[in-house]
N, C-alpha and C positions, 0 to 999 in steps of 0.2 A: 526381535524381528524374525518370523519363521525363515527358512532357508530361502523359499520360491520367493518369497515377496524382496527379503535381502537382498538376491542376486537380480531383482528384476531395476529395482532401485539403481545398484552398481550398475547394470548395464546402463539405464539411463544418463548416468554422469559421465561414463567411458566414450558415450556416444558425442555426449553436450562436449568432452573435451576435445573434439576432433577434429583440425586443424580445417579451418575457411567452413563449418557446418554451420549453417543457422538454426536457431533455436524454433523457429516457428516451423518451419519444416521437419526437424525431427518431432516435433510434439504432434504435428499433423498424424506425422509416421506411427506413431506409435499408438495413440488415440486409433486408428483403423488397424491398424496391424492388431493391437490390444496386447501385445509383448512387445518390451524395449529389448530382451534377448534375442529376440528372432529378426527385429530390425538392425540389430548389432552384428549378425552374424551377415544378412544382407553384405553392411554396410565391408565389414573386415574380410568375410571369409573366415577360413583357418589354412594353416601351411598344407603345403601340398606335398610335402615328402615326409619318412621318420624323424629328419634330421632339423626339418624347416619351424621355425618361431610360430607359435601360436598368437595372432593378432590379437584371439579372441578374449582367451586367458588371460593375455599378459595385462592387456584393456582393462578387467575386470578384478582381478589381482591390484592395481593400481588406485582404479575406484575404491575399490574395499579397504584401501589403505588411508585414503581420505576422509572416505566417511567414517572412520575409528578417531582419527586425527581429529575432526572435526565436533564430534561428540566427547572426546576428552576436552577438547577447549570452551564446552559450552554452547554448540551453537547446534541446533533444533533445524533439520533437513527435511521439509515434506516437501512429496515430490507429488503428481500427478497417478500415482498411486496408493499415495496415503489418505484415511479420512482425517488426519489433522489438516490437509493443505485446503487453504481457504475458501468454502464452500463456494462465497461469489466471484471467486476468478474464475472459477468453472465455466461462468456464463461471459466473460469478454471476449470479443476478438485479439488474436496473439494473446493468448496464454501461458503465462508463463510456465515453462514445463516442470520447474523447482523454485523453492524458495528457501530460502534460510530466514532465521530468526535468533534474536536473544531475547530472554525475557521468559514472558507468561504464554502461550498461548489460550485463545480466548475463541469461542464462536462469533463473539463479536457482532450477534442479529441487528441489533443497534447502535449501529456507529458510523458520523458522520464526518468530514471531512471540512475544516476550517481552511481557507489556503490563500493566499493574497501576494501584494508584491515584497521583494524584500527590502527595497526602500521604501517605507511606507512611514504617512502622515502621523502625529501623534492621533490624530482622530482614528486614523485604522488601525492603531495599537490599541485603543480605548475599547475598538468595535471589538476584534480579537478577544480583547480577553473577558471583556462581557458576555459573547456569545460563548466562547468557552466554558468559562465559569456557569450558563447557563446549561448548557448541556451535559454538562459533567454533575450537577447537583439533580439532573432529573434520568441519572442511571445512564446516558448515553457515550458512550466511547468518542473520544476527540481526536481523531484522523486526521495528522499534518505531517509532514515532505521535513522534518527538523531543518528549512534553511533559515538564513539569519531573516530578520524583519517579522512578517504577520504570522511565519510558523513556531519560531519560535512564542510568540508572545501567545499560542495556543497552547502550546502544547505545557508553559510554564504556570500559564491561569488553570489548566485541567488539573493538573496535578496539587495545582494550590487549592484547591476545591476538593481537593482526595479522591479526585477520579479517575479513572484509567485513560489512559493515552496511548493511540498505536504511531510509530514516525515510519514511514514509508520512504526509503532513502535511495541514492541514487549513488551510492558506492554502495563495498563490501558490508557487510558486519563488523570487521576487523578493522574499517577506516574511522577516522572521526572527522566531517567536514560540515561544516565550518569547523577550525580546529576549537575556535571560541565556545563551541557548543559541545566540548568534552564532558564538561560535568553534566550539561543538559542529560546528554545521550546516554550515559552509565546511570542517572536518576529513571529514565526512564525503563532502560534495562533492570533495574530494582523491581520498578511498581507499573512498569506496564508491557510493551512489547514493541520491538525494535526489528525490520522486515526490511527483508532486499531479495529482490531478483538477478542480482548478479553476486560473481563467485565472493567467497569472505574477503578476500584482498583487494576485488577488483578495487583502480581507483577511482575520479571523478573523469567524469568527460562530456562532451558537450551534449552525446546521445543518451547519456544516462537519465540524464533528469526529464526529458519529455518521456521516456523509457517510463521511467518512476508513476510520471503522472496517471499517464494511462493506467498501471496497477494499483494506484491509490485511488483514481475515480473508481475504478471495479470495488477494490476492497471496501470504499464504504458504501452503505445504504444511500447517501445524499452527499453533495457538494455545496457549501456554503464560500460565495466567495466574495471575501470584504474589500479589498483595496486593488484595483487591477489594473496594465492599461492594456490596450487591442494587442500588445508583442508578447504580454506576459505567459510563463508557466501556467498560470490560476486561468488564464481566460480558455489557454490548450484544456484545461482538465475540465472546465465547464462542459466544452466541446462535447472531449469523450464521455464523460459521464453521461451526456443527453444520449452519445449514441449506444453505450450500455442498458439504456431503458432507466437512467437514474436520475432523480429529482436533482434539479439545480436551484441553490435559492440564492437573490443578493441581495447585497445591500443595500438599500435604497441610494446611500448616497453614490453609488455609483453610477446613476443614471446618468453621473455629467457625462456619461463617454457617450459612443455611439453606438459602441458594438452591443453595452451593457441596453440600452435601449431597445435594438435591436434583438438580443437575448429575451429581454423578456416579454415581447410579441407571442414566444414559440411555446408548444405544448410542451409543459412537466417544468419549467421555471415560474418561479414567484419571488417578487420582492419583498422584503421585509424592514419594519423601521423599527422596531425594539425587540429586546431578548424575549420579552413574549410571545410577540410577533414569531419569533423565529421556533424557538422551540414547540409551539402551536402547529407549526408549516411542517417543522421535519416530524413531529409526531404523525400527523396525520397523512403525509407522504410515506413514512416509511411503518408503520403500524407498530403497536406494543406498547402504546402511552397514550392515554386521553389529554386534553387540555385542561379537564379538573385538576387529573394529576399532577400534570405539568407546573398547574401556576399557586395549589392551594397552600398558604403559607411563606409565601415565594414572592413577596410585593417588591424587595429589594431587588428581581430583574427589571423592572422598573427603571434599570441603567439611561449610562446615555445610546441616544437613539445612533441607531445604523443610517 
């Protein structure tokens, strides 16, 4: 990492550590300013005697101590000055100013987002991993939040299908929640990528997870959501996705609700009733796959229907 880009980084984090700062406001800052050291210096100063503590230093000194830490224990920091940090957060509203990772990172052009309730029907474990397994055998990245119910049952059919999976979490990197989803979440860290917006420790909280969701509708091209009801996480990430400018597709059978009804009235949502169905809709929603390619050879999505 050259020295300017280094220190531009460290100041970033020196900044994000600073006691009552929101994260949207300094990224606003920074983003206009175009240096996190000149908003850092705003924000501290330096001592005003020979004798007096350098805020500025000591801030960046401490960052830099982190992100050593952090890269000896595996965990992969783009920040809003990296081209690894994920092209399409660029484009949401609150952006997140940094992300951690384990795993692979990936461009990830194609990759959709599976997400449902976590008590959910065996029919919407069936949907899940059908859609899954469909989407992962025609090259697409399978985007799910690792909680117990419809994400999991994603993110464990992607991988059985030998395709990559990104989990968009609502702790740290360092956490494992649900704790039931330890082995999940180190399989995935293996063979796919493992993504948070909050610090590696942070732990679970009630704001994280709708936190999460917004970053996972952005991170992926499409949101697919199988089993919801009008209170759910999956029905928020519908939301933001549409207001991301991001195709929303459901499952048909969720038309029993009202909301889902009402969803799919609006521009850039579509139903869908089988894994053809589906992976026909996100190809042609989010481009780089025809429906030839999609289905030739492939009768076995032919699952049961959504």
């Amino acid at each position: 990492m050259p020295e300017d880009h280094q220190a531009q980084v460290a100041a970033l984090v020196a900044l994000l550590r600073q006691p009552g700062v929101r994260w949207t406001e300094i990224t606003a800052e920074v983003l206009a300013e175009g240096s996190a050291l000149a908003v850092l210096h705003r924000h501290l100063g330096a001592g005003q005697t020979l004798f007096a503590d350098d805020p500025v230093r000591d801030g960046l000194n401490d960052a830099l101590v982190e992100l050593r830490t952090w890269a000896a224990d595996g965990i992969d920091v783009h920040s809003l000055f990296d081209d690894t940090y994920p092209a399409r957060l660029r484009d949401i509203h609150q952006m997140p100013p940094i992300v951690f990772t384990r795993g692979t990172p990936a461009e990830d052009r194609r990759a959709v987002a599976v997400v449902g309730t976590r008590q959910p029907s065996d029919h919407g474990i069936g949907i899940a991993e059908t859609c899954a397994t469909a989407l992962a055998e025609s090259g697409i990245t399978v985007v799910s939040g690792l909680a117990a119910g419809i994400d999991t049952a994603a993110h464990t059919a992607a991988l059985r299908a030998g395709g990559r999976t990104v989990a968009v979490i609502g702790t740290g990197v360092n956490r494992y929640y649900p704790a039931a989803n330890r082995a999940l979440q180190d399989q995935i860290v293996k063979d796919g990528l493992v993504l948070s917006q909050f610090w590696p420790d942070a732990p679970p909280g009630k704001h994280t997870f709708p936190m999460r969701n917004a970053v996972m509708s952005g991170y992926a091209a499409a949101t697919v959501v199988v089993e919801a009801t009008y209170h759910s996480g999956a029905r928020m990430q519908a939301r933001l996705a549409l207001q991301h400018g991001r195709p929303v597709v459901l499952a048909n059978s969720l038309l029993q609700h009202d909301w889902a009804r009402e969803y799919a009235t609006r521009p850039g949502v579509y139903v869908v009733s089988t894994a053809n169905e589906l992976v026909a809709t996100t190809a042609a929603a989010i481009g780089g796959l025809t429906w030839q390619d999609a289905v030739v050879g492939r009768a076995k999505w032919t699952q049961p229907p959504c």
